[in-house]
C-alpha positions in Angstrom: 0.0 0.0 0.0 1.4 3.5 -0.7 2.9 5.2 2.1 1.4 8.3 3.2 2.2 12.4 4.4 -1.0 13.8 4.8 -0.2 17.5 5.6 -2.7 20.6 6.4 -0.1 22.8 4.0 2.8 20.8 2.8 6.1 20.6 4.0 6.1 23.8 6.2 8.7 22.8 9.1 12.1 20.7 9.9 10.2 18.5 11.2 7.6 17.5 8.1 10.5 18.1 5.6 12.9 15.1 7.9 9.4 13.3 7.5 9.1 13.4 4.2 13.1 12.2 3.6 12.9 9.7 5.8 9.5 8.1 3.7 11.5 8.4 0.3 14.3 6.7 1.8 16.5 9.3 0.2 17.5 12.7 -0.5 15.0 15.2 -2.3 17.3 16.1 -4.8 17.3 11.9 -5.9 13.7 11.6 -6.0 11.3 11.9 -8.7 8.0 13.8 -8.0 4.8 14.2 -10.0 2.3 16.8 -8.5 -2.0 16.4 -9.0 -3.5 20.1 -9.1 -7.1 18.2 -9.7 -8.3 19.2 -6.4 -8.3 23.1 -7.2 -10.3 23.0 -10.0 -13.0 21.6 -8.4 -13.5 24.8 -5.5 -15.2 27.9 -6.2 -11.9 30.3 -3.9 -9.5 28.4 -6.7 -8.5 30.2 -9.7 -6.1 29.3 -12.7 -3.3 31.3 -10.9 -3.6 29.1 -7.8 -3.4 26.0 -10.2 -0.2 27.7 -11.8 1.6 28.8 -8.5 0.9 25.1 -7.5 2.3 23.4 -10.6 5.2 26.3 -10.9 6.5 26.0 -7.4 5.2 29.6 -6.3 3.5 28.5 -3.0 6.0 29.6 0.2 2.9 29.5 2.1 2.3 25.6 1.3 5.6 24.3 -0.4 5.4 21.1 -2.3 7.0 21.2 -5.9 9.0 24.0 -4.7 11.6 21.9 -2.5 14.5 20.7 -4.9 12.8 17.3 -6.4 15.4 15.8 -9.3 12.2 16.3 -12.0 8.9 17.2 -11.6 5.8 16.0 -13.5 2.5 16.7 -14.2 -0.3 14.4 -13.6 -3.7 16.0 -14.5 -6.6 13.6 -13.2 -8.9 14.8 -15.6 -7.3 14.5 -18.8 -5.8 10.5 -17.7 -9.7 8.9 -19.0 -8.8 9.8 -22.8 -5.1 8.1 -22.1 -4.4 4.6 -22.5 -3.4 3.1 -19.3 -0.4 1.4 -20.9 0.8 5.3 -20.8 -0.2 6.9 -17.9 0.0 4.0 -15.7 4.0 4.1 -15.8 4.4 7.4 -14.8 2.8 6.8 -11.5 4.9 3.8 -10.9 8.4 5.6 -11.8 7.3 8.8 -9.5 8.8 8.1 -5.9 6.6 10.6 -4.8 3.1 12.2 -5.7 2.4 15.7 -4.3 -1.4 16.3 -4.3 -2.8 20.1 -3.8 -5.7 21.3 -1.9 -8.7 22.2 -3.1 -11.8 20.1 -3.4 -11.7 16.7 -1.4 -14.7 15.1 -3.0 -14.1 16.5 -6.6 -10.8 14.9 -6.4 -12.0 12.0 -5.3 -14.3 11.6 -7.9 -11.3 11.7 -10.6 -9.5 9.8 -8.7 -12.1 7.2 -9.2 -13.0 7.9 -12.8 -9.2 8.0 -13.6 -8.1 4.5 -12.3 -6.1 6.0 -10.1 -7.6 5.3 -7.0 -7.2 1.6 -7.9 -3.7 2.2 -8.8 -3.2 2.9 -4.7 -3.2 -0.5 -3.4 0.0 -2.0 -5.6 2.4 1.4 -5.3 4.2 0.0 -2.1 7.1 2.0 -3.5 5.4 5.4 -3.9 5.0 8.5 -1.1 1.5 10.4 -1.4 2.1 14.2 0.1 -1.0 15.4 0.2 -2.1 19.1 0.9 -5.3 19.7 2.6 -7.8 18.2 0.6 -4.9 16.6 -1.3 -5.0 14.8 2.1 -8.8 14.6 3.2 -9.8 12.8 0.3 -8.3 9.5 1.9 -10.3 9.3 5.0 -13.8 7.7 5.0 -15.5 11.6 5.2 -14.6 14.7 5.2 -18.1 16.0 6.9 -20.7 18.4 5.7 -18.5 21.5 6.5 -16.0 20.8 3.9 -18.6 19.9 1.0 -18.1 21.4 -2.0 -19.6 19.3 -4.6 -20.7 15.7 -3.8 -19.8 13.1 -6.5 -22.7 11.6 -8.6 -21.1 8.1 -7.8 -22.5 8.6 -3.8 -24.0 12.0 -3.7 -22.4 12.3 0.2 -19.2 13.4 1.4 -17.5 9.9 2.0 -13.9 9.7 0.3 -11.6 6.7 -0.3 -11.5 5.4 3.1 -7.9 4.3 2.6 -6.9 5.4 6.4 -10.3 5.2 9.1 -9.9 8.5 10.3 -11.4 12.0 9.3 -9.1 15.3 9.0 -10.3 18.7 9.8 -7.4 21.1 8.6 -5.8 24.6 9.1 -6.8 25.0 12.8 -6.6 28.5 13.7 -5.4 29.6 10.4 -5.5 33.6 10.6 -7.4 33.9 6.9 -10.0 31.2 8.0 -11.7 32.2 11.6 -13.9 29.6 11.5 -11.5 27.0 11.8 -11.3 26.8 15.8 -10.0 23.9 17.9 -13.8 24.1 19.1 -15.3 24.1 15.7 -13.5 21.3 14.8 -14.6 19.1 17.8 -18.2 20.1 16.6 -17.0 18.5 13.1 -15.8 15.3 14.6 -18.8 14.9 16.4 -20.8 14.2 13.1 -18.2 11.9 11.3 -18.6 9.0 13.8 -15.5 7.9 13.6 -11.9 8.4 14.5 -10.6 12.4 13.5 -7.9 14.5 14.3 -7.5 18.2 13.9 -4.2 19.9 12.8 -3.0 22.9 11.7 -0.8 24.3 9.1 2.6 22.8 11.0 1.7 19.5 11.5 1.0 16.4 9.2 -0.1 12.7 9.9 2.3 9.8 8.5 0.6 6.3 7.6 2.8 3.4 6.9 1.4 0.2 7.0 -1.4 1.3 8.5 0.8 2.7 11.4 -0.3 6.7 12.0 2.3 9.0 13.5 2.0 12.6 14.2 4.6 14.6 12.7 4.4 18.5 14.6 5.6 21.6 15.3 2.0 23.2 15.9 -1.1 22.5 17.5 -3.1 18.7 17.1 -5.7 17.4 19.0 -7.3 13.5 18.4 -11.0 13.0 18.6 -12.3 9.7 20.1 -12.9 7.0 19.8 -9.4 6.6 22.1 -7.2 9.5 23.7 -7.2 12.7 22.8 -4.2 14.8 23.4 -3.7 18.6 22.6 
C-alpha cells in the first residue's frame, strides 16, 4: 500500500520536511516527483493562478513542488480517462513521490475514481502520497458536511476513499479562516462517527502500514474513539 504524508499545508517545518526524507528513503534532490492540481479545480476560492503557483513552485505559504525534487511532472486527473493506461500508468509507478494540492476533497475523489487511479493505490508500495489539505482529506472515510463542495454523482455524500479510518479537519486557527477553531472542529468530529484529528498548518499525519504518526511543530488534537491529546 502507498505510504502516506498527509499535511494541512505541505512541508512547512524541519520536522515535516525530515518526515518526508525519511519516507523516500532518500535525498530530495534523488527523487522523482509528480504533482495532481485536480483538487483546485474543483472549488469555487480556486483560480487558474492558484493551479499555476501550485504546478510552478510559487506556493511559500504551502511548499510542495518548490523543495529541490530531481524532476517534476505533471499528472492531470482529468485529462488521464482519454489516455491509455499502458501510458499513464508508468508514470505513476516511476514517480517516488506524488504531491497532491488542496482544493476540493470530493471533486478529487471523484477523478481519482474515474481515472483508475484510486485503484492504482493498493499496488504502489514504493510510492509516497504528500497530500495538501484536501490533497490529504480525500483519503479518509469523510470529510463532513462543513467541507462539502460538490458531492460526487457516484455517492452523492461526502464519503472519500476510506484508505486510512480517520477523518481530518485542517488549518486549525489559520488567521485567513476564523472559523477553523480547535472548538469548531470538535463540533466536526462529532458528526463523522469515527476516529478524526484536527491539525493545523505545522503538522502532518504519516501512515505506513497502516501505522499513524504525528509529525508536529503546531497545534493537534485526536478525537475519540481513544485518547485525545492537545
Amino acid at each position: 500500500m502507498i505510504k502516506l504524508l498527509l499535511t494541512s499545508a505541505g512541508i512547512r517545518n524541519a520536522s515535516i520536511r525530515r518526515a518526508l526524507v525519511d519516507l523516500l528513503g532518500k535525498p530530495i534532490a534523488e527523487s522523482r516527483a509528480l504533482c495532481i492540481p485536480t483538487a483546485g479545480y474543483g472549488h469555487p476560492q480556486c483560480t487558474p493562478e492558484m493551479a499555476w503557483n501550485f504546478i510552478g513552485g510559487r506556493e511559500p505559504r504551502c511548499p510542495m513542488v518548490e523543495l529541490g525534487w530531481q524532476s517534476v511532472g505533471v499528472l492531470e486527473l482529468t485529462a488521464l480517462p482519454s489516455i491509455a493506461k499502458e501510458r499513464w500508468m508508468p508514470w505513476v509507478r516511476q514517480a517516488d513521490v506524488l504531491l497532491v494540492n488542496g482544493g476540493d476533497a470530493l471533486y478529487l475523489c471523484h477523478w481519482m475514481r474515474q481515472s483508475g487511479l484510486a485503484a492504482l493505490l493498493p499496488s504502489l508500495d514504493r510510492t509516497l502520497w504528500v497530500g495538501l489539505s484536501a490533497g490529504s482529506m480525500v483519503m479518509t472515510p469523510r470529510v463532513g458536511e462543513a467541507f462539502v463542495e460538490s458531492k460526487p454523482p457516484a455517492t452523492g455524500d461526502d464519503r472519500a476513499l476510506g484508505v486510512v479510518d480517520f477523518s481530518i479537519f485542517p488549518h486549525v486557527d489559520h488567521p485567513d479562516l476564523p472559523e477553523n477553531t480547535m472548538a469548531a472542529a470538535e463540533r466536526w468530529a462529532a458528526g463523522i462517527g469515527g476516529p478524526a484529528y484536527a491539525i493545523d498548518d505545522e503538522t502532518a499525519i504519516q501512515v505506513v502500514d497502516g501505522a499513524v504518526e504525528i509529525v508536529s511543530e503546531g497545534q493537534w488534537q485526536r478525537f475519540a474513539p481513544g485518547p485525545q491529546r492537545r
